[in-house]
C-alpha positions as a printed Julia matrix, in Angstrom:
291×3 Matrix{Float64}:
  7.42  -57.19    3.89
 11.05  -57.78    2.34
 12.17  -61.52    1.98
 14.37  -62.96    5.49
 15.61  -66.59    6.39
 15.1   -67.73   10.2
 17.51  -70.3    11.49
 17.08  -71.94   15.11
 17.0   -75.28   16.92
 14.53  -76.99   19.86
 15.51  -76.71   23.25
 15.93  -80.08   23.48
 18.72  -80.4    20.3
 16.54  -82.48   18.33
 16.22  -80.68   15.3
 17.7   -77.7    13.08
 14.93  -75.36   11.67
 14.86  -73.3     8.97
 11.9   -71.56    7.21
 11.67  -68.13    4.94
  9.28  -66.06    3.07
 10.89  -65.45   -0.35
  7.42  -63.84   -2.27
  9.88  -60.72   -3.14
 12.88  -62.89   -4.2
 10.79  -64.62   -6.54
  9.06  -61.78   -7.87
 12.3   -60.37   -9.12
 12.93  -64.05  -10.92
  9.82  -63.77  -12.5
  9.93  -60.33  -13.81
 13.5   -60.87  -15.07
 12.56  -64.32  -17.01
  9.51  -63.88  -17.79
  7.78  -66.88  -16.71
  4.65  -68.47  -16.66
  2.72  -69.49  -13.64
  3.97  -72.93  -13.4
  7.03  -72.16  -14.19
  6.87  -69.37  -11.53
  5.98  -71.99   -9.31
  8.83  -74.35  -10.13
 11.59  -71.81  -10.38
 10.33  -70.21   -6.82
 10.27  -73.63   -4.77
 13.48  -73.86   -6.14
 14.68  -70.38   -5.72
 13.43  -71.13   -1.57
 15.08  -74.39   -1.51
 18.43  -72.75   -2.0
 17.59  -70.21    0.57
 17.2   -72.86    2.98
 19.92  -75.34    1.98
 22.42  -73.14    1.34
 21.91  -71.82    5.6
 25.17  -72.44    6.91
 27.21  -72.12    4.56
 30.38  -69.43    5.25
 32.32  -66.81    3.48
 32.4   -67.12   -0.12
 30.63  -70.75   -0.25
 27.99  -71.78   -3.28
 25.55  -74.1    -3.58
 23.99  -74.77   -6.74
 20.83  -77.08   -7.56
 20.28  -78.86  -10.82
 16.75  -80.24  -11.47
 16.79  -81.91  -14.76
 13.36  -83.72  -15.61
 11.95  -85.01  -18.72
  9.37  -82.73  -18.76
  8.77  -79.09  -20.98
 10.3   -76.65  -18.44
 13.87  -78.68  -19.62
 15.73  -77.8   -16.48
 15.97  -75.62  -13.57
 19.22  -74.34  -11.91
 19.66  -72.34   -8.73
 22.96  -70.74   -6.95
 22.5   -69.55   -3.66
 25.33  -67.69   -1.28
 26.29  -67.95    2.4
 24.4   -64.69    3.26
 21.63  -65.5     1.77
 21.54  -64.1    -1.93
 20.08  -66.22   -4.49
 19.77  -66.68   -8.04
 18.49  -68.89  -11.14
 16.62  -69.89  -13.85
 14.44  -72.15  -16.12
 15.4   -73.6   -19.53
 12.0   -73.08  -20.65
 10.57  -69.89  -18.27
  7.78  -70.31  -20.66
  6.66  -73.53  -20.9
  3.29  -74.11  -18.96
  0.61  -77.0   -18.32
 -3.09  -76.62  -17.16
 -3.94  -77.13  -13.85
 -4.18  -80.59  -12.0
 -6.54  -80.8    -9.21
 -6.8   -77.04   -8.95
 -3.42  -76.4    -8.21
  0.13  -75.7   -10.86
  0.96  -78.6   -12.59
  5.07  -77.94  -11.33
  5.83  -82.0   -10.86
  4.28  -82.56  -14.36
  6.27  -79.16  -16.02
  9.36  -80.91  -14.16
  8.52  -84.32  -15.22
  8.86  -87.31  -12.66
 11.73  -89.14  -14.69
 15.71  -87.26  -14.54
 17.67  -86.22  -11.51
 18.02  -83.57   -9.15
 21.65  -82.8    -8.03
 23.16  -80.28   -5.36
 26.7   -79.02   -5.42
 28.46  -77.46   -2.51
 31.65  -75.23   -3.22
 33.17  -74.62    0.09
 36.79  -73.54   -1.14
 37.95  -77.03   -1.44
 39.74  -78.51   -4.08
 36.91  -80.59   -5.45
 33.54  -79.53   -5.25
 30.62  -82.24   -3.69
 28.19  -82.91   -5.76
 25.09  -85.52   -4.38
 22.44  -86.67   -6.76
 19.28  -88.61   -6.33
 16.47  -89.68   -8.83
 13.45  -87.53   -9.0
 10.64  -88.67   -6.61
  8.1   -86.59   -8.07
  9.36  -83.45   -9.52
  7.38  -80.87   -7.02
 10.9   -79.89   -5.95
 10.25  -80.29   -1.86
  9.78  -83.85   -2.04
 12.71  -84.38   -4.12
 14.9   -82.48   -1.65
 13.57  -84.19    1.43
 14.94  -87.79   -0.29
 18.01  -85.88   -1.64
 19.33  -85.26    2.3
 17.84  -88.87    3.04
 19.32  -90.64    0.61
 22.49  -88.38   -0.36
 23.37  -87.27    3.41
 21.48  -89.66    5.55
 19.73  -86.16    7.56
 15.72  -86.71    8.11
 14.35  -84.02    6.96
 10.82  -82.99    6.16
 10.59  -80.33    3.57
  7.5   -77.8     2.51
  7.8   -75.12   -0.51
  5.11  -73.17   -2.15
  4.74  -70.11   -4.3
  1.31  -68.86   -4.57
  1.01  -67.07   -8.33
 -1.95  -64.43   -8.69
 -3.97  -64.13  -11.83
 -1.67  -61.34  -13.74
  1.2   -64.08  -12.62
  2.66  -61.45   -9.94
  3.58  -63.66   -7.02
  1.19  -63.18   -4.37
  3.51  -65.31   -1.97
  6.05  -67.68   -1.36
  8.49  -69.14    1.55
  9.07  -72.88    2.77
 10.63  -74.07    5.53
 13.04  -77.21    6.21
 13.49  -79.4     9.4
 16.26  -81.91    9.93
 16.99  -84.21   12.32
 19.92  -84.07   14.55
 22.25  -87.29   15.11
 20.68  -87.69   18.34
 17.14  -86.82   17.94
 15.18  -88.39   19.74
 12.0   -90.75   18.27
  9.31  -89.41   20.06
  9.91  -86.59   18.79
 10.46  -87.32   14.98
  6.78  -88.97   15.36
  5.6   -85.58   17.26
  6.91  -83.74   14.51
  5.24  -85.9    11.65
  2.27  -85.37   12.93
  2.28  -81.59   13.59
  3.53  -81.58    9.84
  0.88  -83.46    8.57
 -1.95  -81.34   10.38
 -0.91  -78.43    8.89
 -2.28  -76.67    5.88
  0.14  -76.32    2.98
  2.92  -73.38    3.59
  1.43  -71.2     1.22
 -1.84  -70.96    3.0
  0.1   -70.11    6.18
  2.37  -67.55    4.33
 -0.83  -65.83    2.84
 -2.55  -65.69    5.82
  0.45  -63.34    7.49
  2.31  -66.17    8.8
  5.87  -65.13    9.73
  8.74  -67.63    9.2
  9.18  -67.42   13.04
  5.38  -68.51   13.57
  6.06  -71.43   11.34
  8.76  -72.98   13.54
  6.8   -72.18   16.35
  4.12  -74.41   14.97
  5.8   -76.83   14.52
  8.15  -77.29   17.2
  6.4   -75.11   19.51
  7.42  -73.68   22.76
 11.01  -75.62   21.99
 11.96  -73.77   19.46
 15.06  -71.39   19.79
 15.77  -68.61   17.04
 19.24  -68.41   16.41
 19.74  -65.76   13.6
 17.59  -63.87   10.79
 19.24  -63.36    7.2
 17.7   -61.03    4.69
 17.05  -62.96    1.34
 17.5   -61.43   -1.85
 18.01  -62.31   -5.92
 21.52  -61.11   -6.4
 23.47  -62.03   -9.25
 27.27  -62.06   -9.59
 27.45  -61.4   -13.65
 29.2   -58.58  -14.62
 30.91  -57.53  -17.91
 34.9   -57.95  -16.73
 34.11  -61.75  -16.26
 31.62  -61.97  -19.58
 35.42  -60.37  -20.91
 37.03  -63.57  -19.34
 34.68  -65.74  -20.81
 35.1   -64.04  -24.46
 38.87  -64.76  -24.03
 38.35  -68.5   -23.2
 36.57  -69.11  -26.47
 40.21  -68.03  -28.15
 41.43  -66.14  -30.74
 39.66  -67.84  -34.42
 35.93  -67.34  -32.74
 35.99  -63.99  -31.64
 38.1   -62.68  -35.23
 34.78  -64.69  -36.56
 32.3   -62.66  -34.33
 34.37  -58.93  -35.17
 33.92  -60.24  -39.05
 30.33  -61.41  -39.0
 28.93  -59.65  -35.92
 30.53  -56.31  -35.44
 29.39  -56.77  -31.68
 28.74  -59.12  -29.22
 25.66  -60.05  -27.27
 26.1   -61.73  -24.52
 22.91  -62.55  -21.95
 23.19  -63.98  -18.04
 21.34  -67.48  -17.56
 20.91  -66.84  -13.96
 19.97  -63.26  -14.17
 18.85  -61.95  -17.93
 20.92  -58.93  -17.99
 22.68  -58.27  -21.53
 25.68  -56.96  -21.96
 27.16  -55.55  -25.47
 30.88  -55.59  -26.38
 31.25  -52.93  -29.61
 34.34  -53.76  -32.26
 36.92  -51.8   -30.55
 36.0   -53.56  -27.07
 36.46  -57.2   -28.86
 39.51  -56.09  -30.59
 40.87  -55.69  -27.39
 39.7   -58.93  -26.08
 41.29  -60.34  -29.35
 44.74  -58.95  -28.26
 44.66  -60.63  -24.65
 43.36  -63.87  -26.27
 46.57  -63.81  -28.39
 48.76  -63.54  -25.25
């Protein structure tokens, strides 16, 4: 089943839904990074958090998420687009801890102690940027406090990616519910409860749970879909702006890399792709630096 994003509302305009499956999405992370189980884990709940966050955006709008802990994994950043297409990656795709309880150690590969921080690009001059203290580093708690505490939104929050025993990803999806201004209170304590009856999302998701069914769940017969976007790891690297970013570092640093190098090597955080600029290539970039 490829990777989508549901958006809808209840009938009665108390909340905004959102919920995806993302197992391919994150399957493509891992494969390009390289990561470990936990790490799968972490990157993935991240990698569906921007899926879900990033829902109504428009045009060319970004949103990126920074989750800096304290612990081995060192940091993980996600960019996800308007339409859906997402990207990112761990410091440390590596690192790993044993399991606790049974299940991926992500809050403790996080750590509990740094920040996690959401920037939204929507063409304006300035960027916003919201940050909030970690809460416990398993990613979907921290964002649930990020849009109370940051944005004032209630919002209850569930992410999971379910790693199999060669690390493929077997699945992974979330969903996120927020509170409208008006919402009524009956129905945030309805919702609470329906939340916490349910088994975790990747349970759900494994057992051929659509993101539709989720909603449905939880706000039952209320809830409205709106609109479907496929999801999808899509990077926007290419060579002509790794060029740009060769001509930034100025003229004495790339005459250094032509004299010691021969070629460059340059490597995409988000994605992994390489890209190669022979002599005659950074001689050229050399003559546009100069200008």
């Amino acid at each position: 089943m490829n990777d989508y994003l549901v958006i809808g509302i209840d009938k009665k305009e108390n909340f905004r839904a959102y919920a995806a499956i993302t197992a391919q999405t994150v399957e493509e992370a891992r494969r390009r990074h390289g990561t470990s189980a936990t790490a799968s884990a972490a990157l993935g709940r991240t990698l569906t958090a921007g899926v879900l966050m990033s829902a109504n955006l428009k045009g060319d709008d970004l949103l990126t998420i920074r989750v800096l802990g304290d612990g081995p994994i060192g940091a993980v950043v996600v960019t996800s687009e308007a339409d859906a297409n997402v990207r990112g990656y761990a410091v440390n795709p590596t690192a790993d801890l044993p399991a606790k309880n049974g299940k991926l150690d992500v809050g403790g590969l996080i750590g509990c102690s740094g920040q996690l921080s959401v920037t939204k690009n929507m063409g304006l001059r300035d960027p916003y940027t919201g940050s909030i203290n970690l809460v416990s580093g398993e990613i979907g708690d921290d964002v649930a406090f990020y849009y109370a505490k940051s944005e004032q939104i209630p919002s209850v929050v569930a992410l999971g990616v379910l790693v199999d025993t060669d690390l493929s990803i077997m699945t992974a999806g979330g969903f996120l519910i927020q509170a409208l201004p008006d919402a009524a209170e009956e129905a945030l304590m309805e919702l609470e409860q329906r939340v916490a009856g349910l088994p975790h999302v990747t349970q759900l998701l494994s057992k051929g749970m659509l993101p539709e069914q989720l909603l449905q769940q939880l706000l039952g017969q209320e809830f409205v879909e709106l609109q479907r976007k496929p999801v999808a790891f899509n990077c926007r690297c290419s060579k002509e702006k790794l060029e740009k970013i060769l001509i930034s570092v100025g003229e004495e640093e790339i005459t250094d890399i032509i004299n010691t190098q021969g070629r460059a090597e340059i490597k995409c955080h988000f994605c992994g792709d390489v890209y190669y600029f022979e002599a005659d290539e950074l001689q050229e970039i050399l003559l546009s630096a100069k200008k």
